[in-house]
DRENMARMAR-556294 format. One record per residue (C-alpha): residue number from 1; residue in three letters; y, x, z. Coordinates in pm, 1 decimal, always signed. Last residue first. Layout:
// residues N
(NUM; "Ala"; (Y; X; Z))
...
This chain:
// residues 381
(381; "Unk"; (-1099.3; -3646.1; +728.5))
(380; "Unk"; (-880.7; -3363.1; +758.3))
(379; "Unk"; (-901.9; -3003.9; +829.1))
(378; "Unk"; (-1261.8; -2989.5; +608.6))
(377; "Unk"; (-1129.2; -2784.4; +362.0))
(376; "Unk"; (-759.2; -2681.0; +474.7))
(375; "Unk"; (-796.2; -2382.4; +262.2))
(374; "Unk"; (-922.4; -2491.4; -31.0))
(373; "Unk"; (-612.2; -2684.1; -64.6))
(372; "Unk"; (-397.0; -2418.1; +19.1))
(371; "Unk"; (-549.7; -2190.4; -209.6))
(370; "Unk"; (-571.2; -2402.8; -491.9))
(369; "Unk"; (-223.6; -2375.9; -628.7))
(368; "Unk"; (-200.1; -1983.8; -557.6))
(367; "Unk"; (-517.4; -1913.8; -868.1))
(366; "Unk"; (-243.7; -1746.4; -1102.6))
(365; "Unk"; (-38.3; -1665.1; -842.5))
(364; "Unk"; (-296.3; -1512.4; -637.7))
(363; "Unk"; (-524.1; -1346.5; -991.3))
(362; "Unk"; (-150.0; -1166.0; -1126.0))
(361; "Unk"; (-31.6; -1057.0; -760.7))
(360; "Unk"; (-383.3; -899.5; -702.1))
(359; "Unk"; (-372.0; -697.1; -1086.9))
(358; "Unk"; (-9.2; -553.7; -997.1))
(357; "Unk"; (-93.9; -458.7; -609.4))
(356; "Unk"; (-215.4; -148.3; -706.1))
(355; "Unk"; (+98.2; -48.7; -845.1))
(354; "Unk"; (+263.7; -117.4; -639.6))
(353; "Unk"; (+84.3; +70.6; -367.0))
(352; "Unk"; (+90.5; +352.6; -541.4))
(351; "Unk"; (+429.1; +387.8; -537.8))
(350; "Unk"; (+454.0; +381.2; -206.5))
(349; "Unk"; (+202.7; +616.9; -109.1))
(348; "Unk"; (+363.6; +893.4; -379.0))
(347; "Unk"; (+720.7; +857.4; -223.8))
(346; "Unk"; (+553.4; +846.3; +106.6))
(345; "Unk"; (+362.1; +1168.0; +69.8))
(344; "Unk"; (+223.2; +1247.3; +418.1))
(343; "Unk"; (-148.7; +1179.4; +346.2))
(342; "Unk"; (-238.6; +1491.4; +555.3))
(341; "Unk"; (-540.0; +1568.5; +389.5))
(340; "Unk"; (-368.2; +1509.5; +25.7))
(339; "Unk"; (-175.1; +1194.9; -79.1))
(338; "Unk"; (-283.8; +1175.4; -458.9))
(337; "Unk"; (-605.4; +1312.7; -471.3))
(336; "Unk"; (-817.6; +1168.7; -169.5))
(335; "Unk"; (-686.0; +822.3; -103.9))
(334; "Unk"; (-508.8; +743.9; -417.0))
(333; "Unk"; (-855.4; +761.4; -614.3))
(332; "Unk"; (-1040.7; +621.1; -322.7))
(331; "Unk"; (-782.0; +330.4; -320.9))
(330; "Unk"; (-802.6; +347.2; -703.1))
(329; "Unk"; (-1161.8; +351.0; -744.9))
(328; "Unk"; (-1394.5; +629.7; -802.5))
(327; "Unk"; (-1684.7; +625.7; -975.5))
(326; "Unk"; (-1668.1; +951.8; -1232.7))
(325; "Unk"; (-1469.3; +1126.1; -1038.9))
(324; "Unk"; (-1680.7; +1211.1; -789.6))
(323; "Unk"; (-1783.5; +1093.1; -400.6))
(322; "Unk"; (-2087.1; +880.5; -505.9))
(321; "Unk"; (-2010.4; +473.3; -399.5))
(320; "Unk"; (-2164.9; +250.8; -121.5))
(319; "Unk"; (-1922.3; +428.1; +212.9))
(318; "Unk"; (-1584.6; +545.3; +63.9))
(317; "Unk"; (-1579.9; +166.4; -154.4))
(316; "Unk"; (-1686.7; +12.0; +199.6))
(315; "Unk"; (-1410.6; +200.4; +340.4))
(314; "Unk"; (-1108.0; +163.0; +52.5))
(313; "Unk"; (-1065.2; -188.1; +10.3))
(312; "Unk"; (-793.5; -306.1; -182.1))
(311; "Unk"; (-957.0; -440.5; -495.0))
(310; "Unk"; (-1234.2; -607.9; -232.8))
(309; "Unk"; (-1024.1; -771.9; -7.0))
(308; "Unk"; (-773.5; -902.2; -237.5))
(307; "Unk"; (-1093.3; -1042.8; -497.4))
(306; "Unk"; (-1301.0; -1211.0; -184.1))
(305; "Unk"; (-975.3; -1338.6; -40.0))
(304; "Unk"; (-834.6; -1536.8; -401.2))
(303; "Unk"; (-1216.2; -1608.8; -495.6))
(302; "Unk"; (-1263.8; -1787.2; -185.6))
(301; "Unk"; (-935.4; -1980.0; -284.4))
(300; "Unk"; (-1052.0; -2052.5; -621.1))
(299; "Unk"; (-1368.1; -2195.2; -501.7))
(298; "Unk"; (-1234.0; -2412.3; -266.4))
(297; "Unk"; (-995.6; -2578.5; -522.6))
(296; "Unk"; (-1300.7; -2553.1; -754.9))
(295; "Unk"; (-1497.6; -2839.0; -553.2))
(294; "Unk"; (-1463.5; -3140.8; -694.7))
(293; "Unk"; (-1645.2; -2934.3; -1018.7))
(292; "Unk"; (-1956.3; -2842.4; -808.8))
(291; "Unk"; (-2025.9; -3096.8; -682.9))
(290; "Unk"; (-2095.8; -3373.6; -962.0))
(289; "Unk"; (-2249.1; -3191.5; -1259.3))
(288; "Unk"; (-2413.1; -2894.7; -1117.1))
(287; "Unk"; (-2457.2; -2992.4; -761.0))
(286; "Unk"; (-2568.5; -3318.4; -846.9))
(285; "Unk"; (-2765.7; -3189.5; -1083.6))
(284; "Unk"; (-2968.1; -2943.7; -884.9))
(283; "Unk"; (-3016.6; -3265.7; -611.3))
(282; "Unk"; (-3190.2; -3457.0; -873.4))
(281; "Unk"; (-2997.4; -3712.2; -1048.8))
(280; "Unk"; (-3236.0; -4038.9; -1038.8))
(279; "Unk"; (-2948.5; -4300.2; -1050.7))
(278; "Unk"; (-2960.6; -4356.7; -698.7))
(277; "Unk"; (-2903.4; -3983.6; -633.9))
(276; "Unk"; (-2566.2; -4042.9; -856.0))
(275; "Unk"; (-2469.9; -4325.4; -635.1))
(274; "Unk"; (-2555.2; -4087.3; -305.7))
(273; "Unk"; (-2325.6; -3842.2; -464.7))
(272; "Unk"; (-2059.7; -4091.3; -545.9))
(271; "Unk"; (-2082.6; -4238.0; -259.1))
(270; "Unk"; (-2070.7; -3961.0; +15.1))
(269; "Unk"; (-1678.2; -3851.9; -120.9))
(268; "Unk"; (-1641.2; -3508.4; -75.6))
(267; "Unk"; (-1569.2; -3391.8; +279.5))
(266; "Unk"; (-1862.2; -3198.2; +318.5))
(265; "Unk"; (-1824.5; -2982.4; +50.2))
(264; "Unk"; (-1491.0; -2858.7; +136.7))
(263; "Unk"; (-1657.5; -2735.9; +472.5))
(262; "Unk"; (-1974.5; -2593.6; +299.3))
(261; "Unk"; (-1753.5; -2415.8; +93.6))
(260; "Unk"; (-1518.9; -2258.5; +351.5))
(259; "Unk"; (-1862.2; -2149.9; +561.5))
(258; "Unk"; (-2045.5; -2042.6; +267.9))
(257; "Unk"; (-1781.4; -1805.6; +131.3))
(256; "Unk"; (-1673.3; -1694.0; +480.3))
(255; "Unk"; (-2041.3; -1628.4; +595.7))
(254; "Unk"; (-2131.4; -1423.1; +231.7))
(253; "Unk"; (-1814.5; -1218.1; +196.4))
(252; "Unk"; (-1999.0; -937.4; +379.8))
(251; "Unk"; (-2321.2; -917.1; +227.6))
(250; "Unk"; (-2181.8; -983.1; -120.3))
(249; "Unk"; (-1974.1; -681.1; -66.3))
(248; "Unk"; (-2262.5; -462.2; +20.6))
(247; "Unk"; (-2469.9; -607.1; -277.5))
(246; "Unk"; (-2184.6; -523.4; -526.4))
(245; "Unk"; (-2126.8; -190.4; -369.0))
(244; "Unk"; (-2485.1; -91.2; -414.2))
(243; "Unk"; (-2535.0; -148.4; -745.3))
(242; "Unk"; (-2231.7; +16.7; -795.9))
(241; "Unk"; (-2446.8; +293.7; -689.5))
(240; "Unk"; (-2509.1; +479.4; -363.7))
(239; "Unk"; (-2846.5; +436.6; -231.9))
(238; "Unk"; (-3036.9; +194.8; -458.4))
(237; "Unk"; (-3371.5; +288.4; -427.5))
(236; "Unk"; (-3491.0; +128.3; -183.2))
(235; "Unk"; (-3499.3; +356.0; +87.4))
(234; "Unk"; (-3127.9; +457.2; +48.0))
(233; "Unk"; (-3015.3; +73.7; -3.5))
(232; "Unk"; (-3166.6; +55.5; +386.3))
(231; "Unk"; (-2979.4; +362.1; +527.8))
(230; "Unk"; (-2677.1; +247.1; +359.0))
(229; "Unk"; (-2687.4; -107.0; +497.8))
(228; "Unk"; (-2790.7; +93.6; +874.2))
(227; "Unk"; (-2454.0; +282.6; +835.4))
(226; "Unk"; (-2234.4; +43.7; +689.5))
(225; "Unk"; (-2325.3; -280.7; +942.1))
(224; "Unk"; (-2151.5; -179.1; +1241.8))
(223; "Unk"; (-1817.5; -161.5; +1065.0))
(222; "Unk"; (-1852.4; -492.8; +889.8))
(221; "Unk"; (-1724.7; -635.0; +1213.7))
(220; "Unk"; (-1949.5; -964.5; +1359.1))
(219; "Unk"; (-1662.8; -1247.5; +1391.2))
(218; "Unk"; (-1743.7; -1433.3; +1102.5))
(217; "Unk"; (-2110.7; -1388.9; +1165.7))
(216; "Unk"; (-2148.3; -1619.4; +1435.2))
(215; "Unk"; (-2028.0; -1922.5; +1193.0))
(214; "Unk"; (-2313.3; -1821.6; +976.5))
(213; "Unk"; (-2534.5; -1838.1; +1265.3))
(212; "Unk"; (-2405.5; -2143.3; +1392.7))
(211; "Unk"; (-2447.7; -2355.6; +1027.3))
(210; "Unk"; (-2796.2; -2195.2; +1024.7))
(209; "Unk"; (-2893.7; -2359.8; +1331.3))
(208; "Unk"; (-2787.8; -2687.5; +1251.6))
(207; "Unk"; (-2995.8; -2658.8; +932.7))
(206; "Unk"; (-3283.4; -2552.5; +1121.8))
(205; "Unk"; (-3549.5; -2814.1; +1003.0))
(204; "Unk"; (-3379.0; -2971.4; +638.2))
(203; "Unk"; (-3167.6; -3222.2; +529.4))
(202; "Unk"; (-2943.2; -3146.2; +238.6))
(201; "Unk"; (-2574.7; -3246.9; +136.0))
(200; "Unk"; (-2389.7; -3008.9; +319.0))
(199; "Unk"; (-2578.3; -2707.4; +400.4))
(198; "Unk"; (-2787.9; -2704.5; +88.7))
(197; "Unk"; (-2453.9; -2780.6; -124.4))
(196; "Unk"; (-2306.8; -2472.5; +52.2))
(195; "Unk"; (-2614.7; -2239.4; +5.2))
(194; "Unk"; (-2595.6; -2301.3; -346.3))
(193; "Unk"; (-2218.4; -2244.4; -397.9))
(192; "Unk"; (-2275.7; -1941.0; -113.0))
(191; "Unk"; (-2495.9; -1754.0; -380.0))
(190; "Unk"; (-2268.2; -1805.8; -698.9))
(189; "Unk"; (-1947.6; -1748.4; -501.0))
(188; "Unk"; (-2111.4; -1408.7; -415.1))
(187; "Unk"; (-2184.0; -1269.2; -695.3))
(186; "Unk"; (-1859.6; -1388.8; -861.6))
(185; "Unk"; (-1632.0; -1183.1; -659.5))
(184; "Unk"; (-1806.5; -878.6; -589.9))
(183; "Unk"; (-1897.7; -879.0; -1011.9))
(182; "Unk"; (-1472.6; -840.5; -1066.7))
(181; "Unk"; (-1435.3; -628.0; -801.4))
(180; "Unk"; (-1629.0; -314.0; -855.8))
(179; "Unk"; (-1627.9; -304.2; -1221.2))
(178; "Unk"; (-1255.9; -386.0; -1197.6))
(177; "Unk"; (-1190.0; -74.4; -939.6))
(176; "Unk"; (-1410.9; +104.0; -1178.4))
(175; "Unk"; (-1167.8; +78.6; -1501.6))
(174; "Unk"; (-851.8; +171.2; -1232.4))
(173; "Unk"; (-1036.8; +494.8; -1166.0))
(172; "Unk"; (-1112.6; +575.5; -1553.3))
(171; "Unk"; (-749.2; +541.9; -1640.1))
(170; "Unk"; (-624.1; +751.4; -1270.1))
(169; "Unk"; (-849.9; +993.2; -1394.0))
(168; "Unk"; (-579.4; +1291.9; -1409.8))
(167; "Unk"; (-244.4; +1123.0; -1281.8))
(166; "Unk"; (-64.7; +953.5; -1507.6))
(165; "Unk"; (+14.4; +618.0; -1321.2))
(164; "Unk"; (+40.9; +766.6; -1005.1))
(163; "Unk"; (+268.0; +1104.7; -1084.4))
(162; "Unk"; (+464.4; +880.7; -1325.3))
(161; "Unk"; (+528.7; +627.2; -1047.4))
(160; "Unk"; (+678.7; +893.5; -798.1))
(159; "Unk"; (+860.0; +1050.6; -1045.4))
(158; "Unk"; (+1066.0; +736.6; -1131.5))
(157; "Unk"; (+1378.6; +827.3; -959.8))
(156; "Unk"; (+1697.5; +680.9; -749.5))
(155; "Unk"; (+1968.0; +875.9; -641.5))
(154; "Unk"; (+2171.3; +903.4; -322.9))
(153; "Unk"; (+2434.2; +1115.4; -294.0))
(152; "Unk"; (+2346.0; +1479.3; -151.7))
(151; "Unk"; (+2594.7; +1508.8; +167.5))
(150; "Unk"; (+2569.8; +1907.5; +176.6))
(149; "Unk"; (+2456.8; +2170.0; +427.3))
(148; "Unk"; (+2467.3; +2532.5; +481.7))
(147; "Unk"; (+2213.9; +2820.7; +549.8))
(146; "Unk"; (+2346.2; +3156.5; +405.1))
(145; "Unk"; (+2109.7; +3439.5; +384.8))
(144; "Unk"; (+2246.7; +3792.8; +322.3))
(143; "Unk"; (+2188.4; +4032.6; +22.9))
(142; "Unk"; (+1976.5; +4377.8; +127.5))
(141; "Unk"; (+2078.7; +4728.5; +208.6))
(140; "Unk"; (+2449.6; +4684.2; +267.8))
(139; "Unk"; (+2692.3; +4931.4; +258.1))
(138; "Unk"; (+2887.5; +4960.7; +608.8))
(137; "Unk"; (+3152.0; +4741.7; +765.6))
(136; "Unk"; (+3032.1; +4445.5; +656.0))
(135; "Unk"; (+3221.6; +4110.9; +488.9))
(134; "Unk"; (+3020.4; +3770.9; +361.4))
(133; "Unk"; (+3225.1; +3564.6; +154.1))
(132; "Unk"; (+3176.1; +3203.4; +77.6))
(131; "Unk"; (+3267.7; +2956.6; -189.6))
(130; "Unk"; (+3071.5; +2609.4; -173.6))
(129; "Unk"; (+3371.7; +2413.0; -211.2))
(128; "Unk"; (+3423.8; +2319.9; +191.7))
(127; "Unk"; (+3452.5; +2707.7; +241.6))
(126; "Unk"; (+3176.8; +2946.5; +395.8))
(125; "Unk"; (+3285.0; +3225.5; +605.0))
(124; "Unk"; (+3008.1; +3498.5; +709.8))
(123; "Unk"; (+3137.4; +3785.8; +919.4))
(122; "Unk"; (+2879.3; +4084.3; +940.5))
(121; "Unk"; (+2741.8; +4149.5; +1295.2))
(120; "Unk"; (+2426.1; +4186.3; +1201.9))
(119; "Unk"; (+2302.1; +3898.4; +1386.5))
(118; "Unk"; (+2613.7; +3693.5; +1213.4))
(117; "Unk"; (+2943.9; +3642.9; +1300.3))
(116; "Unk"; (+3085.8; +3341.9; +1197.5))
(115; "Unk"; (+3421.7; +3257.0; +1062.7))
(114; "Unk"; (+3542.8; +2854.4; +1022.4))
(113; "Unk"; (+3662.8; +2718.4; +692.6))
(112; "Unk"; (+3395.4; +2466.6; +657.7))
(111; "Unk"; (+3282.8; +2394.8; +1036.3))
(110; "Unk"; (+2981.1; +2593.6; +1147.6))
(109; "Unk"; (+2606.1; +2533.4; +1371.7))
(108; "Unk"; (+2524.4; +2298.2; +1032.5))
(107; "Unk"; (+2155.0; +2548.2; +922.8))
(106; "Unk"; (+2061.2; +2578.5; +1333.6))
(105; "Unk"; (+1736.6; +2645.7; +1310.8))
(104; "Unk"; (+1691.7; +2786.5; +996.5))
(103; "Unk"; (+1975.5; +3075.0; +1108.7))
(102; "Unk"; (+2355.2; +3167.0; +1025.1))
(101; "Unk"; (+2476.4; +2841.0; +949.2))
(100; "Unk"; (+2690.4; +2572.8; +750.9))
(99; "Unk"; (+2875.3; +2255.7; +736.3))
(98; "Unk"; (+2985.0; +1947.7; +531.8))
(97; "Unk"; (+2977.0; +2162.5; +199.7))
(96; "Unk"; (+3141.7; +1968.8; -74.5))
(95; "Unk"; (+3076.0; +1870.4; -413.1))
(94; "Unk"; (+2705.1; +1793.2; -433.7))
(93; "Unk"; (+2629.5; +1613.6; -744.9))
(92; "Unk"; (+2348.4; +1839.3; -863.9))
(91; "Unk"; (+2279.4; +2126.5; -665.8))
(90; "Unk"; (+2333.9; +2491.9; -806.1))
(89; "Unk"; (+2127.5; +2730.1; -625.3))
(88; "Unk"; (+1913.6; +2849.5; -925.9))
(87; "Unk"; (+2202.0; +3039.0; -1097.0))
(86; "Unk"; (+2582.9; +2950.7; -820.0))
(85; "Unk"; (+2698.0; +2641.9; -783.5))
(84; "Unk"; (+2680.1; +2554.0; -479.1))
(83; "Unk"; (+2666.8; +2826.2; -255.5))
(82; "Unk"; (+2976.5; +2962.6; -410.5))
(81; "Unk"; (+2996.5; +3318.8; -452.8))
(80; "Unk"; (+3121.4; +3677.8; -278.3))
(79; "Unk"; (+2972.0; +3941.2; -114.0))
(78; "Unk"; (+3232.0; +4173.4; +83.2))
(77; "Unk"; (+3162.3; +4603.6; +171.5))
(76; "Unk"; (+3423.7; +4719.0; +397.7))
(75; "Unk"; (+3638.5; +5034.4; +298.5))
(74; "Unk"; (+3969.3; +4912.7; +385.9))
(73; "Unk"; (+4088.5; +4841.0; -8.0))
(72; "Unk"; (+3764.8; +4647.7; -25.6))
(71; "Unk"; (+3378.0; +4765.5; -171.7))
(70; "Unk"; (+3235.5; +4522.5; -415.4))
(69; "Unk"; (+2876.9; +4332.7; -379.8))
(68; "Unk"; (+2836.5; +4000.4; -646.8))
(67; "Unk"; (+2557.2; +4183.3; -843.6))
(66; "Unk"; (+2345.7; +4211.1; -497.7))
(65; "Unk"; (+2368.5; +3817.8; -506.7))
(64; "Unk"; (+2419.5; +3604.0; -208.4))
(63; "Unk"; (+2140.6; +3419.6; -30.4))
(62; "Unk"; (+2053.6; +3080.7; -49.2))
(61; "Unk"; (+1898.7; +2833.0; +226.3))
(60; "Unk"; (+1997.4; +2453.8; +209.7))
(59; "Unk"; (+2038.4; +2153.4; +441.5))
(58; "Unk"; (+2033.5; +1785.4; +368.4))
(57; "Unk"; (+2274.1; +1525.0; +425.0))
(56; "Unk"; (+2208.5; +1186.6; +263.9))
(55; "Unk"; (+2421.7; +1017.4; +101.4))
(54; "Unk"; (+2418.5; +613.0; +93.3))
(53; "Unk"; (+2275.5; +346.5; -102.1))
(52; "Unk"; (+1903.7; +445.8; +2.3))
(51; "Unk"; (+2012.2; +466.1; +415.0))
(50; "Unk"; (+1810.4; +97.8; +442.0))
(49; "Unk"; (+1479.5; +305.7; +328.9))
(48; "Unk"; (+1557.6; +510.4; +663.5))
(47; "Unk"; (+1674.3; +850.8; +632.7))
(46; "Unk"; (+1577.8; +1263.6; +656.1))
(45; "Unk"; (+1169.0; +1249.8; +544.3))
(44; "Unk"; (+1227.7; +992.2; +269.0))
(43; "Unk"; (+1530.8; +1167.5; +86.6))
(42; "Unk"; (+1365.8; +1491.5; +124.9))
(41; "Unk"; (+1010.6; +1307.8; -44.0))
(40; "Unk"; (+1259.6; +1111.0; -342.7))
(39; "Unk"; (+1346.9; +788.3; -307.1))
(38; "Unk"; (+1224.2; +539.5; -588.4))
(37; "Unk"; (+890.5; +410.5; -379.1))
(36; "Unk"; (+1113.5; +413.8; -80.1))
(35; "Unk"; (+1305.1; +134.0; -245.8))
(34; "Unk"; (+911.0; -88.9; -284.3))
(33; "Unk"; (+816.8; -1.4; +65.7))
(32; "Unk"; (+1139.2; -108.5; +219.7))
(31; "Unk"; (+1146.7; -429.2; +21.4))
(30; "Unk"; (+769.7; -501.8; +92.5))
(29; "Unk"; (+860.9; -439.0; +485.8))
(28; "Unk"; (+1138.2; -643.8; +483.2))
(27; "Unk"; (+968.9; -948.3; +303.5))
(26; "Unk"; (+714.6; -1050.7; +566.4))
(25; "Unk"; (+1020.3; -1039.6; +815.1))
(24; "Unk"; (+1241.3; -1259.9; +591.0))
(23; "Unk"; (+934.7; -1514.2; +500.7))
(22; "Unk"; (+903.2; -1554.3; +860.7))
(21; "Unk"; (+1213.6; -1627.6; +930.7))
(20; "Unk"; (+1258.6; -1883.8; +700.1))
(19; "Unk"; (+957.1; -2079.1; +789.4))
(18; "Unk"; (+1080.2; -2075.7; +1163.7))
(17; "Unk"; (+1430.8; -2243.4; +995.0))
(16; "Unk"; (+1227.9; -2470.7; +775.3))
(15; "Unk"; (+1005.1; -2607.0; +1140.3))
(14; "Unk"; (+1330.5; -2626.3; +1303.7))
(13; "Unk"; (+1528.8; -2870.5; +1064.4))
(12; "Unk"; (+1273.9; -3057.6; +1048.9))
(11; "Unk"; (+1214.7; -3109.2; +1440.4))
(10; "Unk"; (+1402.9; -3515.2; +1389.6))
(9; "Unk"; (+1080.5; -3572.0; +1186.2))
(8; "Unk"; (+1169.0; -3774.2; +855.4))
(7; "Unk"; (+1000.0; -4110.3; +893.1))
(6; "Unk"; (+718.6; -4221.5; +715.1))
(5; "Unk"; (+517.6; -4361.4; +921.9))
(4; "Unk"; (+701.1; -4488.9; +1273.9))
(3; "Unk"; (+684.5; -4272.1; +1563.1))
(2; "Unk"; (+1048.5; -4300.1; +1665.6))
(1; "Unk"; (+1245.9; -4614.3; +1593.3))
């Protein structure tokens, strides 16, 4: 009895098994982002988040100590130590030396225990404790360098998020991502609410028209519209402001906020607006009173994407706002002081990007039981 309403697919068992998976690879990347964000920048550069639990070898330059110098019963000068734990050198939890060297580029060319003659021709032995001696024929000038390498065990720290959340402005940067976002949202949703209604419930010359065009910018990139924007909120006065920004992101949420309102909008029920037009409600309050509250699911989800996009976006924010202190937002903030020119600071990156993410997980699962709703606006009749 296939086909019949009701009944429990036979593909079930498929459909949660695809769901599954993609949940899993969505997740891996947040989980290796979020352990890197506790793993300190040698830790990062030499293994894979997935290595965290484990220790990580890393190698070490020290050289011995002048004081340590003593002449042998057969006249040879021998420097003595331990390369781990000897003044500055000492390293924290490393107990054993898994190898060493005589040169940078080759810091694990040795076995512990093993004799090696170095450019000098001095004989450098390094133990598996960390003691060494290094034995020439003729008084030495200078103390040696001794590359070797330990298993550090893994350790987790918080640096990472105390260098974020107390950097210098990070306060005032995190009070103008909120003046940036919070007025990009609602602008917006207040001017495609209106246009919605108009599209949906109004007949005018053009309308089809309109509807295309507004579908026709979806696809148009924001990218070709910063430099000519700029240009034009330059001659008016506004140039870069949070003015600006607002207007800028209003420009470009625009077609999706109209286009997933005006599809909600659409499929609310025609009788009880054309009831309420019976009645003498004018078309403002039947937007006001009647519209406009059936349609908060769709709302809500605009707001989700319109509030994501703009508290993470970092080119607009680049392009519509003064390059100081005084205005920038986090992703500028993170951007340009945090991560350097080279932006190679994982540790830093990471942790940054929780915290970011803190005020964007609080509005989606706040708002999350409208989204799908709003989102399949119009889907089905």
């Amino acid at each position: 009895m296939d086909g019949i309403a009701g009944q429990k697919s036979s593909l079930t068992w498929a459909v949660n098994i695809s769901v599954f998976v993609m949940v899993v690879l969505w997740l891996i990347p947040t989980v290796g982002l979020l352990v890197s964000s506790f793993r300190t920048p040698d830790q990062i550069a030499r293994t894979g988040w997935w290595d965290a639990a484990f220790p990580v070898k890393q190698a070490f330059r020290t050289e011995a100590s002048m004081d340590s110098l003593k002449q042998a019963a057969d006249g040879s000068w021998v420097f003595t130590g331990n390369v781990l734990k000897d003044g500055h050198n000492k390293l924290s939890g490393a107990d054993a030396v898994s190898a060493f060297g005589i040169s940078g580029f080759k810091p694990a060319e040795f076995a512990p225990g093993k004799t090696a003659k170095m450019r000098d021709g001095s004989l450098l032995t390094v133990k598996r404790d960390g003691s060494f001696t290094v034995t020439q024929t003729d008084k030495p000038e200078y103390a040696p360098r001794i590359y070797f390498q330990v298993a550090v065990p893994p350790s987790l720290t918080l640096q990472n998020y105390r260098e974020v959340l107390f950097a210098d402005g990070m306060g005032q940067a995190f009070i103008n991502t909120f003046t940036v976002t919070i007025p990009a949202t609602i602008i917006p949703i207040l001017i495609a609410a209106f246009a919605a209604y108009a599209l949906a419930w109004m007949d005018f010359p053009g309308r089809g028209l309109l509807i295309a065009a507004i579908v026709g910018l979806l696809v148009v990139p924001l990218q070709l519209a910063l430099v000519p924007l700029l240009r034009l909120h330059q001659d008016v006065g506004i140039g870069q402001s949070f003015l600006g920004i607002w207007f800028a992101h209003t420009g470009f949420g625009l077609p999706l906020a109209i286009y997933l309102l005006r599809n909600y909008m659409v499929g609310l029920p025609r009788d009880i607006i054309e009831s309420a037009k019976v009645d003498g409600a004018t078309d403002f309050q039947v937007f006001r009173r009647i519209v406009l509250p059936l349609s908060f699911p769709a709302l809500a989800s605009f707001a989700i994407f319109q509030f994501l996009w703009t508290w993470n976006d970092l080119l607009v924010a680049k392009v519509f706002l003064p390059a100081n202190t005084d205005t920038k937002v986090m992703t500028v903030k993170i951007a340009d002081d945090l991560l350097g020119s080279r932006g190679g600071d994982w540790g830093v990156l990471a942790s940054a990007a929780f915290v970011s993410i803190a005020v964007p997980l609080i509005v989606f699962f706040a708002l999350q039981k409208y989204l799908v709703r709003g989102l399949l606006a119009g889907s089905v009749k």
